[in-house]
MIKE-203896 format. One record per residue (C-alpha): residue number from 1; residue in one letter; x, y, z. Coordinates in nm, 2 decimals. Layout:
% residues N
+-----+---+--------+--------+--------+
:   k : r :     xx :     yy :     zz :
+-----+---+--------+--------+--------+
: NUM : a :      X :      Y :      Z :
...
+-----+---+--------+--------+--------+
END
This chain:
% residues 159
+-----+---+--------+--------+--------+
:   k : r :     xx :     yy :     zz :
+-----+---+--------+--------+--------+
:   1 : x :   0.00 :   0.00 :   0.00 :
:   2 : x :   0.08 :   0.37 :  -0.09 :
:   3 : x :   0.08 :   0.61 :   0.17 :
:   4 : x :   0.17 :   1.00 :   0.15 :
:   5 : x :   0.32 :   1.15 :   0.50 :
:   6 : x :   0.47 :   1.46 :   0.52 :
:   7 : x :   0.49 :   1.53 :   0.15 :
:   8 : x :   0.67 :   1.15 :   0.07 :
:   9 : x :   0.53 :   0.89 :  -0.06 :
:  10 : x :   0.65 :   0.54 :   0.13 :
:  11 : x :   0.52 :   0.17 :   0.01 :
:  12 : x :   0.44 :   0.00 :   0.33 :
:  13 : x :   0.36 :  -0.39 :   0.31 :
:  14 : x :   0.09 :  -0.41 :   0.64 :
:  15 : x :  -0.25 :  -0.58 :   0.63 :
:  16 : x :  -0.51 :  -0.31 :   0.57 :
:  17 : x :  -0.66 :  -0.31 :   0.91 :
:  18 : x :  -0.34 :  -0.23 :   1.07 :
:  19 : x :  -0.39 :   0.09 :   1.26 :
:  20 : x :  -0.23 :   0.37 :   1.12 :
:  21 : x :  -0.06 :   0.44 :   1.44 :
:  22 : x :   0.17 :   0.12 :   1.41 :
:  23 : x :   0.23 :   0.22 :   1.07 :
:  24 : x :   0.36 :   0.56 :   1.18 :
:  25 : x :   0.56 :   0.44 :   1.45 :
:  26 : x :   0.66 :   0.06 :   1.41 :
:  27 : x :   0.70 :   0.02 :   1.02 :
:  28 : x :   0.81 :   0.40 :   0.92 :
:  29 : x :   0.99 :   0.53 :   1.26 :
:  30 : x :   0.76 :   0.81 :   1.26 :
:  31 : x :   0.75 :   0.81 :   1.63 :
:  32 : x :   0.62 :   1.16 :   1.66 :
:  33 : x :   0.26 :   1.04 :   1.71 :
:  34 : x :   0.20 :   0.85 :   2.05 :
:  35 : x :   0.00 :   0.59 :   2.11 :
:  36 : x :  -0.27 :   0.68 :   2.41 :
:  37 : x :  -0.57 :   0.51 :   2.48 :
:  38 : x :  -0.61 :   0.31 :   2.17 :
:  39 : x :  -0.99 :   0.44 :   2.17 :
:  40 : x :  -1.03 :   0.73 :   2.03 :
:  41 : x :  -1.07 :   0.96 :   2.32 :
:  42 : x :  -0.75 :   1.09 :   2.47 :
:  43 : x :  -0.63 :   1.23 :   2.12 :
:  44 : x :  -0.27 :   1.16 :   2.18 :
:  45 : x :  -0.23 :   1.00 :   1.84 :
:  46 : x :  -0.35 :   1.32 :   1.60 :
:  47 : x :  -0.27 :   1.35 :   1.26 :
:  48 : x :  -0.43 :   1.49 :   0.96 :
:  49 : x :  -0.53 :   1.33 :   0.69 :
:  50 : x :  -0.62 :   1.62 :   0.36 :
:  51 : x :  -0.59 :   1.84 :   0.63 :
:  52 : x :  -0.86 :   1.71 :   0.89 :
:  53 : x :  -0.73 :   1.59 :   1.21 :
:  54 : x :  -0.79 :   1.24 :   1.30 :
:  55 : x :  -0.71 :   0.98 :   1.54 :
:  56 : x :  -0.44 :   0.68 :   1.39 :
:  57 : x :  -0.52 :   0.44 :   1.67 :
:  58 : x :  -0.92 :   0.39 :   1.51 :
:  59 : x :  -0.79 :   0.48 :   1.18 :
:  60 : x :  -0.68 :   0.17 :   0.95 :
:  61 : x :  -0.39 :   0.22 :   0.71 :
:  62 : x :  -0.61 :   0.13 :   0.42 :
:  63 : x :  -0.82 :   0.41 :   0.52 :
:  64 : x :  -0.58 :   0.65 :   0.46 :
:  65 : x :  -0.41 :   0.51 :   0.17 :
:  66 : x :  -0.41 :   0.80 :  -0.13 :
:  67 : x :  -0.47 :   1.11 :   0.08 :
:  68 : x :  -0.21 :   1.34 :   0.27 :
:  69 : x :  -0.14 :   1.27 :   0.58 :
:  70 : x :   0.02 :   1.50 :   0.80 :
:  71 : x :   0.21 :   1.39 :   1.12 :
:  72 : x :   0.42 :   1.61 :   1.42 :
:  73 : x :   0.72 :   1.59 :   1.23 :
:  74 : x :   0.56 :   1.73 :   0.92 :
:  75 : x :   0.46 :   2.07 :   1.05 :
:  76 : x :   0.79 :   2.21 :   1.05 :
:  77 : x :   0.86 :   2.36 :   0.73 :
:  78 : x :   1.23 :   2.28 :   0.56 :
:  79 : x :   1.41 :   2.58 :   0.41 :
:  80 : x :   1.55 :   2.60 :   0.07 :
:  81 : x :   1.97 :   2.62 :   0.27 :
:  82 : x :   1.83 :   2.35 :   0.44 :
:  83 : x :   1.74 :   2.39 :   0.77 :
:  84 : x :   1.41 :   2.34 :   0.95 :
:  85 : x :   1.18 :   2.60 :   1.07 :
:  86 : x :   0.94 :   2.50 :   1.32 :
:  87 : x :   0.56 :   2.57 :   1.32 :
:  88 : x :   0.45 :   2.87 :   1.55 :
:  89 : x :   0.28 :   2.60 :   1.73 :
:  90 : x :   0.58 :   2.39 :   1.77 :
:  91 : x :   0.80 :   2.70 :   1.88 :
:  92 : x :   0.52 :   2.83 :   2.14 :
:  93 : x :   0.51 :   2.49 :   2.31 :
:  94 : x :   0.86 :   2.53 :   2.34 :
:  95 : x :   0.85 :   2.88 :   2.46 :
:  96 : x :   0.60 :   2.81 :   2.69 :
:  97 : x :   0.76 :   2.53 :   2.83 :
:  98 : x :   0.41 :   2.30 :   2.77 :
:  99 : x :   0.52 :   2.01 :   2.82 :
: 100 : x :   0.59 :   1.80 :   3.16 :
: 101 : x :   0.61 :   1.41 :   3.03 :
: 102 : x :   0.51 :   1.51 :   2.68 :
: 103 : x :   0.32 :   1.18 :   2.59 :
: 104 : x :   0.01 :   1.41 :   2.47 :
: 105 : x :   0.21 :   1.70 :   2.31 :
: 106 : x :   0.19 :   1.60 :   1.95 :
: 107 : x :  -0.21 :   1.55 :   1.95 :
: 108 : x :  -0.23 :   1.84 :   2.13 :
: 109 : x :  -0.02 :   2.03 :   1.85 :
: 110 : x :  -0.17 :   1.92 :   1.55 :
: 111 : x :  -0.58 :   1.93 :   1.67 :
: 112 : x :  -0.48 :   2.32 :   1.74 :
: 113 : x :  -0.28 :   2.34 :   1.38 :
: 114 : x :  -0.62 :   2.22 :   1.25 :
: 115 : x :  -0.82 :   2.45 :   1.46 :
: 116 : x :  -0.61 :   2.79 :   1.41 :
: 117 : x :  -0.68 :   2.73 :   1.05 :
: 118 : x :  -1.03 :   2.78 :   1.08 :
: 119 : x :  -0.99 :   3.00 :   1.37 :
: 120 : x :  -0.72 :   3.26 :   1.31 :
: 121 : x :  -0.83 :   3.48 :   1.60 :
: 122 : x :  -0.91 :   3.24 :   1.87 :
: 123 : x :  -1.04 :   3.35 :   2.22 :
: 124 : x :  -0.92 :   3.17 :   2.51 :
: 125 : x :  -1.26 :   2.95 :   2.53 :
: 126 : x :  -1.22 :   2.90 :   2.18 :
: 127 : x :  -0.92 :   2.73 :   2.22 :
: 128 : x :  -1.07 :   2.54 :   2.53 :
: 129 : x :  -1.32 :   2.40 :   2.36 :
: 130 : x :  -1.12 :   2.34 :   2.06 :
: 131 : x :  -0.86 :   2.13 :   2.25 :
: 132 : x :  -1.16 :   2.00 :   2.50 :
: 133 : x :  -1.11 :   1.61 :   2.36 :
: 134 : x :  -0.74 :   1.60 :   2.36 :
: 135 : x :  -0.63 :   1.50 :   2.77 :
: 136 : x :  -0.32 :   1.59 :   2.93 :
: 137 : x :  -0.27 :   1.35 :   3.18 :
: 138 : x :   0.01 :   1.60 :   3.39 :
: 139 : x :  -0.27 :   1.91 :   3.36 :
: 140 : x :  -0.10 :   2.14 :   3.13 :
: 141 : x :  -0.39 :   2.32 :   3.00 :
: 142 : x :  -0.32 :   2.67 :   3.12 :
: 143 : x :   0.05 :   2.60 :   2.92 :
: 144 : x :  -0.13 :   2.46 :   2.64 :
: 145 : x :  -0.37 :   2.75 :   2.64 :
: 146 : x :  -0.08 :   3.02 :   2.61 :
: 147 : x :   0.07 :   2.84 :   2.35 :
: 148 : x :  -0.19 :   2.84 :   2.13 :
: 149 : x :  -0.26 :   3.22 :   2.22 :
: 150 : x :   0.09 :   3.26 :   2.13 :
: 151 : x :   0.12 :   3.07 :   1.80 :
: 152 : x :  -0.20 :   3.24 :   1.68 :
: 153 : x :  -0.06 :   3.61 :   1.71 :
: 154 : x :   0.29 :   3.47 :   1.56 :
: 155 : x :   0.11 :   3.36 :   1.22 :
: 156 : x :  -0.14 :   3.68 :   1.25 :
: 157 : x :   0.23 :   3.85 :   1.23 :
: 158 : x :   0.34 :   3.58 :   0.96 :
: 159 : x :   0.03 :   3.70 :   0.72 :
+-----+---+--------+--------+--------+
END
């Protein structure tokens, strides 16, 4: 099967109901993208898939085969001498110091790189309810919060 990460196209041989997830991380080394509950609901695991952020531990391989997907490691953006440039998002959760073990960080990342697209201009409940199904098992959210009031304003500045 096809599959298109991060702007590459890799030829992965998995049976079609593998989860995406153990794609990502086992088959590819993409280990950016965590593996949480396994159900769904703790969001750990978010990617984006034609742009629309989904959870790889409920989503088969097969499911995604053909369309975009986007992981943690393809956010930053690599410039033409080479170097990478990270997303305002990845930079603010630096900034902010966000993360305490980290486990959720990525999900957390790209449901608000999903959600400041639609959102340029977020208000502080905005982004609470935005980022309402993605847990944080250390209690981060004030961090998180900042973060994503701070990577909004840097690509307000960026337009």
């Amino acid at each position: 099967m096809e599959l298109h990460i991060n702007g590459k196209l890799y030829t992965v041989n998995c049976d079609a109901s593998e989860m995406l997830v153990w794609v990502l991380r086992d088959d590819l080394g993409l280990t950016g993208t965590k593996m949480g509950c396994g159900a769904g609901i703790c969001g750990s695991c978010t990617i984006h898939i034609n742009g629309t952020p989904v959870r790889s531990c409920i989503t088969p391989a097969s499911a995604a085969a053909g369309l975009e997907i986007t992981t943690i490691e393809g956010l930053a953006t690599i410039l033409p001498d080479g170097t990478e440039k990270l997303h305002p998002l990845q930079q603010a959760f630096i900034d902010e110091q966000v993360p305490q073990c980290g486990w959720c960080m990525s999900g957390q990342i790209m449901t608000a790189a999903s959600f400041l697209k639609g959102n340029p201009q977020p208000t502080a409940d905005d982004i609470d309810a935005a980022l309402a199904n993605n847990y944080c098992r250390c209690g981060c959210y004030v961090r998180i919060r900042t973060a994503v009031e701070r990577a909004a304003e840097a690509l307000q500045e960026a337009t």
